[in-house]
C-alpha positions in Angstrom: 0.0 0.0 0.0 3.0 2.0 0.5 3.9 2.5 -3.3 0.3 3.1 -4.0 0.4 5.6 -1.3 3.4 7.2 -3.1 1.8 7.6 -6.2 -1.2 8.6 -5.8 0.5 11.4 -3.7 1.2 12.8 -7.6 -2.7 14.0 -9.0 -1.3 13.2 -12.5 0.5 9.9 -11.5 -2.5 8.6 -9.4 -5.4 9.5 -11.6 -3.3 7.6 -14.5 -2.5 4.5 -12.6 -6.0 4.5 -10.9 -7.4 5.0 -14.5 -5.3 1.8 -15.8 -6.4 -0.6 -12.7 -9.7 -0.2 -11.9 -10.6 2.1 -15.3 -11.7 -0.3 -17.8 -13.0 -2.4 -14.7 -15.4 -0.2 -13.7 -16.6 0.2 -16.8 -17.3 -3.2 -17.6 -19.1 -3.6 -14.2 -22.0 -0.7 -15.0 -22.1 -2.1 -18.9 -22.4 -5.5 -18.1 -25.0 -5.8 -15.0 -26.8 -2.4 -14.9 -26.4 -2.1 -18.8 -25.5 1.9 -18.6 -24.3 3.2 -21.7 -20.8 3.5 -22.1 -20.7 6.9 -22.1 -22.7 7.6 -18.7 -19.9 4.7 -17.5 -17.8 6.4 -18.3 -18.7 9.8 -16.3 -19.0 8.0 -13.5 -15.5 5.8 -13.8 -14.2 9.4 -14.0 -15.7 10.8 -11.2 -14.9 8.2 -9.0 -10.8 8.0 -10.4 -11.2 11.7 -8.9 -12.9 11.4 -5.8 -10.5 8.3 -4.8 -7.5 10.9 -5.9 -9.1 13.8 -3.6 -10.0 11.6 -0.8 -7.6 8.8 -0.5 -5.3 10.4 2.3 -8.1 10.8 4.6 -8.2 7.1 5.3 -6.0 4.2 6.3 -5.9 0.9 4.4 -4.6 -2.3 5.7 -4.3 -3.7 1.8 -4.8 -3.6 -1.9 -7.9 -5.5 -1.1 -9.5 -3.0 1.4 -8.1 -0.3 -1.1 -9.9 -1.9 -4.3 -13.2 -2.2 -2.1 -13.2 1.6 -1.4 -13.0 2.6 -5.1 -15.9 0.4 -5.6 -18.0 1.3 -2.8 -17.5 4.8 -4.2 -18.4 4.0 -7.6 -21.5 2.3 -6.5 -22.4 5.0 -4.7 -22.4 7.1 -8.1 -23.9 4.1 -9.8 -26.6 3.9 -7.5 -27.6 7.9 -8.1 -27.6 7.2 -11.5 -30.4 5.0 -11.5 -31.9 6.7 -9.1 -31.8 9.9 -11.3 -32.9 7.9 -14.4 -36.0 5.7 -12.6 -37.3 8.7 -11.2 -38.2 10.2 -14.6 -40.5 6.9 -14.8 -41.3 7.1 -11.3 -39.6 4.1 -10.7 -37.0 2.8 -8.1 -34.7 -0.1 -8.3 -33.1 -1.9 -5.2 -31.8 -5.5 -4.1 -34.3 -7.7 -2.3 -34.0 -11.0 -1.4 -35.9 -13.9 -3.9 -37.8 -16.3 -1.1 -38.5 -18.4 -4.1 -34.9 -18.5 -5.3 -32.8 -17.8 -2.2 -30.9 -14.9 -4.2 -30.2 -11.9 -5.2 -31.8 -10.3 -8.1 -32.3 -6.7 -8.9 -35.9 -5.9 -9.3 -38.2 -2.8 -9.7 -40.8 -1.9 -7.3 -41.2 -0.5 -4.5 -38.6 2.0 -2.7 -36.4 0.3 -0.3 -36.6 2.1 2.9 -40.1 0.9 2.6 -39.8 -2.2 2.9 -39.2 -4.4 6.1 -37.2 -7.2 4.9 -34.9 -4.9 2.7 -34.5 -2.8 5.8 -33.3 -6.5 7.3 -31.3 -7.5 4.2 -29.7 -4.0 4.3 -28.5 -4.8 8.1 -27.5 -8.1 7.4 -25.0 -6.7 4.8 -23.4 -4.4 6.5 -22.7 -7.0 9.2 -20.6 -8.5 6.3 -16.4 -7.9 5.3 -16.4 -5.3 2.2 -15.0 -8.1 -0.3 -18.3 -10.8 0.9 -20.5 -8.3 0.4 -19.2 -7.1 -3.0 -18.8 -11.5 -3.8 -23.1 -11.2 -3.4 -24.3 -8.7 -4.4 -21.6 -8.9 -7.9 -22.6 -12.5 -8.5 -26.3 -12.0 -7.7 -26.0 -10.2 -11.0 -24.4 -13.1 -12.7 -20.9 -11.7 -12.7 -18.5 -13.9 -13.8 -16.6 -15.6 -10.8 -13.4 -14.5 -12.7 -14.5 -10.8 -13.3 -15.4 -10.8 -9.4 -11.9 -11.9 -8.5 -10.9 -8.6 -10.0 -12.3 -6.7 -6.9 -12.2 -8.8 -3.6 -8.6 -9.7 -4.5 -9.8 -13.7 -4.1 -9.2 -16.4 -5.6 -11.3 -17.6 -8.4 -11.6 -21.1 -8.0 -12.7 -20.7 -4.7 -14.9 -18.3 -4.4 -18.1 -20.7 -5.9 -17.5 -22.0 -2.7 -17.1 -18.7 -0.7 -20.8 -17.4 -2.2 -22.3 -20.4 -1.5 -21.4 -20.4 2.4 -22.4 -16.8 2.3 -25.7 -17.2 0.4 -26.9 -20.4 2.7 -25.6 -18.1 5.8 -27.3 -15.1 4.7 -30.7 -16.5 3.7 -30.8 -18.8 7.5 -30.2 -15.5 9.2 -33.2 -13.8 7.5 -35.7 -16.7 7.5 -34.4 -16.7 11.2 -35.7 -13.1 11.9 -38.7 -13.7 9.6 -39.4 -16.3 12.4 -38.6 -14.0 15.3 -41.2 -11.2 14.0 -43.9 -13.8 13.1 -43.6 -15.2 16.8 -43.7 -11.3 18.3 -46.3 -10.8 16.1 -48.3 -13.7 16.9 -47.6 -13.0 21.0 -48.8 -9.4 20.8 -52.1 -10.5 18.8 -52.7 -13.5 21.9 -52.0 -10.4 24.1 -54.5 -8.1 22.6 -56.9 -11.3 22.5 -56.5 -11.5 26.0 -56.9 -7.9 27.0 -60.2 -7.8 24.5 -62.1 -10.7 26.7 -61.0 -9.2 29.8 -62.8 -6.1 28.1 -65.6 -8.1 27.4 -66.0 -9.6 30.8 -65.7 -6.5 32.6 -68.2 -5.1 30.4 -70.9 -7.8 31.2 -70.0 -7.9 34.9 -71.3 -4.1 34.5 -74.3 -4.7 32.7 -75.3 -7.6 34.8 -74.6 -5.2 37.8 -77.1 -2.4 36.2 -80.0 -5.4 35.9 -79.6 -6.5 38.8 -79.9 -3.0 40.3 
């Protein structure tokens, strides 16, 4: 990280060497899965070669890896306002939910996100996760090649079938396990308002039985 460091301490130097690393990458990444032209890709590869430039010095990283997984997040983050700005000319809105009926990832339109309760969940799961697992789902949950994925989460390829799988089967226990929890709250506080109507309903004909026999 040191050498890296050093160059990108040079504006020309970095935004060339950041352009020939993770350039074409990025690129391929918004063409391929989201299917953004090449040259809104491209407006965003460049924004994000020079917000990594301007802000790379204001944070420590421990590897190439956690490095690589910053210029993404960053790009995503660009990414992300890009389709936001586009769906919301058709009123539309695209996030990441979780497919019951699949046990995947799939990007979908529909509904906004903070909206719904078990993207809130999937949301909190995530972030629970290391940069490169999250990047390993939610890359290959839009069929990205295992190989192009290596790319970014500095892995290697031939294991990282087995690396999404783990995740995936972990991922989907833990939110069929909260599912669970809510139905089971929900279920309790429905007995408990059961209960607290009949006692209603009991005190009420105690009182009418009161006023006939007065």
């Amino acid at each position: 990280m040191e050498k890296i460091r050093k160059i990108l301490s040079n504006k020309d130097q970095g935004v060339k060497w950041l352009y020939e690393n993770y350039g074409r990458k990025l690129l391929g990444y918004s063409n391929n899965v989201y299917k953004i032209s090449e040259d809104a890709g491209w407006d965003m590869v460049y924004k994000t070669i020079y917000k990594v430039q301007e802000v790379h010095d204001q944070y420590t990283f421990e590897s190439q890896e956690k490095f690589a997984s910053f210029i993404f997040r960053i790009f995503i983050n660009y990414l992300k306002n890009h389709i936001r700005d586009e769906n919301t000319k058709t009123q539309g809105a695209v996030f990441i939910p979780l497919d019951e009926t699949r046990k995947n990832f799939v990007a979908t339109s529909g509904s906004v996100a903070s909206t719904n309760p078990q993207m809130a969940m999937l949301r909190e799961e995530l972030e629970k996760l290391e940069d490169w697992q999250r990047i390993l789902l939610l890359m290959r949950s839009q069929e990205v090649p295992y190989s192009e994925i290596a790319k970014y989460v500095n892995k290697p390829e031939e294991q990282l079938k087995v690396y999404y799988s783990r995740l995936k089967n972990a991922l989907t226990e833990k939110m069929v396990a909260r599912e669970n929890q809510k139905k089971t709250a929900s279920l309790t506080l429905t007995e408990d308002e059961n209960k607290k109507e009949e006692e209603n309903k009991k005190k009420e004909a105690v009182i009418i039985n009161i006023r006939h026999a007065s």
